[in-house]
N, C-alpha and C positions, 0 to 999 in steps of 0.2 A: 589354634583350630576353631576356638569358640566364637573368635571373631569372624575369622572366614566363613562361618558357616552361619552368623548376625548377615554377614554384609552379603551371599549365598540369599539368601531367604529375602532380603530387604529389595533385592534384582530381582526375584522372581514377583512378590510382590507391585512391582513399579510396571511388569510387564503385562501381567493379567489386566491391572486398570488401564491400560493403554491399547487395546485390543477394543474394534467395535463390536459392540453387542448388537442381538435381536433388537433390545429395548430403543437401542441408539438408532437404529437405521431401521427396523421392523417398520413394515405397511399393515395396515389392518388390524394393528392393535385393540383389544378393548379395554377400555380406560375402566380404571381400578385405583381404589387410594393410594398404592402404591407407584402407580406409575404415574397418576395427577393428570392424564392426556386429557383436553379439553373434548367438549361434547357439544356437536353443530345439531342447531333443529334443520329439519328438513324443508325444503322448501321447492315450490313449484319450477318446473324449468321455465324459461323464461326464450324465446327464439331473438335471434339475432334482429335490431333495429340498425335499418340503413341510417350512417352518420354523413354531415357534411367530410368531403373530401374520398369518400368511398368511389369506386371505380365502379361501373358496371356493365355488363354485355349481355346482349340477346341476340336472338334467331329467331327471325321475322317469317313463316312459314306464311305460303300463297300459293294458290294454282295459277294467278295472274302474273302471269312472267314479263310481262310491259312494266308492272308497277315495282317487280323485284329489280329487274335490271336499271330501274331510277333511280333505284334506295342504294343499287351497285353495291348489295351483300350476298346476291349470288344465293339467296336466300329461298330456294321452290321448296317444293313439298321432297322431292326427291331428294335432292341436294344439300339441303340448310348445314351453313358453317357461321359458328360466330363470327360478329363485327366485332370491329376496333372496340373498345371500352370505351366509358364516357363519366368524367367526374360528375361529382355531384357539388354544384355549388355553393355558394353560402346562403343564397336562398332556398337551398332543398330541392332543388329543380336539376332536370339534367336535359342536355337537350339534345335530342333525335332528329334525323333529315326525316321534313314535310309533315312536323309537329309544334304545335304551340309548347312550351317551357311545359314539361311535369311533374310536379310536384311528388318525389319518393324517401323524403327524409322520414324519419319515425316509423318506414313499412318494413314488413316484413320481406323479405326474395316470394311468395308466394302473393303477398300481394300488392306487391313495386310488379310482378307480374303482371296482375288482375287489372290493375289502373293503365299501363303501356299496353294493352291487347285493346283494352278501350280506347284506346286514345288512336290505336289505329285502325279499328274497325269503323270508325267516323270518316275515314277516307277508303279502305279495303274490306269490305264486307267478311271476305268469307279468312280474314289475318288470328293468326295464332302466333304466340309468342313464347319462346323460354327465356325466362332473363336468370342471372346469375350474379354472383357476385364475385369481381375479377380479383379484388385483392385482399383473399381469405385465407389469411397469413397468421401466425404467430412465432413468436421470437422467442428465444432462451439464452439467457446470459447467465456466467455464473459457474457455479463447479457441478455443470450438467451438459455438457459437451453443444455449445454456444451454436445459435446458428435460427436460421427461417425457415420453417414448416408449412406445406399448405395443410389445410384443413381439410379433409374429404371424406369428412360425415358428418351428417346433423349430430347433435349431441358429442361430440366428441370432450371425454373427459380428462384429468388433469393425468391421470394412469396411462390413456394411452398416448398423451401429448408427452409424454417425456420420455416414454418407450420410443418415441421418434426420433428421440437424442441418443439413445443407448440406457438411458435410464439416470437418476442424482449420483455423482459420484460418491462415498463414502467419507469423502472427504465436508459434505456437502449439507448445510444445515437444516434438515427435516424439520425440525422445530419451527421456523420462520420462512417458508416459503410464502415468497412474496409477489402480485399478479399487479401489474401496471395495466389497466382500463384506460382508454381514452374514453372523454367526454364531450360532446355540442355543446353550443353556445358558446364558448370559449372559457367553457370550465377548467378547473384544473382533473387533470387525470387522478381516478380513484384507484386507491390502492387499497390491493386486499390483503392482509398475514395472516397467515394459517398453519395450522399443526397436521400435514400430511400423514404421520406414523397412526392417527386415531380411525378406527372404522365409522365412526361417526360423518366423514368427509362425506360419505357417500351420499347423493341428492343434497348437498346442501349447498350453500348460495356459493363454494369455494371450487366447487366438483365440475364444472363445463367449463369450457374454454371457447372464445371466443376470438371474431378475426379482430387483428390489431391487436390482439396482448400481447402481454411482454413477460415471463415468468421468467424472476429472479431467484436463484437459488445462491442465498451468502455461505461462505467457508467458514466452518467449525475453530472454535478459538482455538479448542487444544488439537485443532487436527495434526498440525506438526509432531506432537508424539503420538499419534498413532501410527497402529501398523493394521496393514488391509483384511488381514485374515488370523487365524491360528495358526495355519503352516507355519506363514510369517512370523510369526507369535514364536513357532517352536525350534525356527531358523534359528532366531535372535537369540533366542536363550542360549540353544549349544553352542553358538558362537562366542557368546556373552562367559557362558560359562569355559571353554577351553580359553581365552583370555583372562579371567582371572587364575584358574586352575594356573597357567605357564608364568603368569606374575610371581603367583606363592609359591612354586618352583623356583622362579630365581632368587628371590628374596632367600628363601633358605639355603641355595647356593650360597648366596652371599657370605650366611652369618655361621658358616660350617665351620 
């Protein structure tokens, strides 16, 4: 009985550390010497800069309906529907019907706006522009339910980019969330790691998401023994234990 009630305990034991905790998967932690979470300074947002290879579209607003139905975007003051998208090349130029090459690399959408309204007010006096950015995307791979997001808000941060997926699965390593950035010039893509579970995240250089990322979330070494919840946790046991319990039943069957 002494033994069974060693190897009883040794099961229960094996089960509580195999259960995720707050600490293990908690958001918004505050770091404490105990929990060791790293501590991000804060830092300025920064708005998105058009890169080589970016798409982009506008809607060319005119009361001049000769000059819209040239440009053939159906484009009036009443009507305006975006046009086709248009890359941006490796010189940072994108080129527009019945404009010289425009230089919109390093601008912001507000003013890659400002510079195309100019550029067409030199042929249409009274031309207004919205341009946008067509491929304002990010991606998640990983044990965070995989897949392409558009982005439809400014600022969009790292909390509600993966509430877009359902949220990191449990299984899913909070410690080292990891963001793949593309770079110009024909840099290498910069990669970020960071500790999601610290409230520290908040405003700092890890906390926005931008188009063209890639957020990696890696599987936890020991996530194979875990189990999802307590229920689970309290499944396992009774089951764990009516399986031993009918073992030591037979066994002393045996030796009657």
């Amino acid at each position: 009985m002494r033994k069974s009630f060693v190897l009883l305990l040794g099961l229960v034991a094996v089960m509580l550390s195999s259960c995720y905790s707050h600490r293990v998967i908690g958001y918004l932690q505050e770091p404490t010497k105990c929990n060791k979470l790293p501590v991000y300074d804060s830092v300025a947002y920064e708005p998105y800069r058009i890169r080589i290879n970016d798409e982009i579209i506008y809607r060319l607003i005119t009361m001049d309906e000769t000059m819209s139905k040239m440009l053939g975007t159906n484009n009036t003051a009443s009507s305006g529907q975006y046009a086709n998208s248009y890359r941006v090349h490796e010189d940072g130029t994108i080129d527009l019907p019945f404009l010289h090459p425009v230089k919109v690399q390093g601008l912001t959408e507000i003013e890659a706006q400002d510079t195309i309204k100019a550029a067409f007010r030199e042929i249409i006096p009274d031309a207004d522009v919205k341009v946008a950015l067509y491929n304002k995307y990010f991606s998640v791979v990983g044990d965070a339910h995989a897949g392409q997001f558009y982005i439809y808000k400014e600022k969009m941060n790292i909390f509600q980019a993966l509430a877009m997926t359902g949220d990191v699965m449990n299984s899913g390593d909070r410690r080292h969330i990891r963001i793949i950035r593309p770079r110009d010039n024909g840099q290498e893509p910069e990669v970020l790691e960071f500790d999601m579970r610290t409230n520290t995240i908040i405003d700092s250089k890890y906390y926005y998401v931008y188009p063209n990322d890639v957020i990696y979330v890696a599987r936890t070494k020991d996530s194979f023994y875990k189990v999802p919840n307590y229920s689970g946790f309290i499944g396992l046991i009774t089951s764990s234990v009516a399986l031993l319990t009918t073992v030591l039943n037979y066994v002393a069957y045996l030796y009657k």
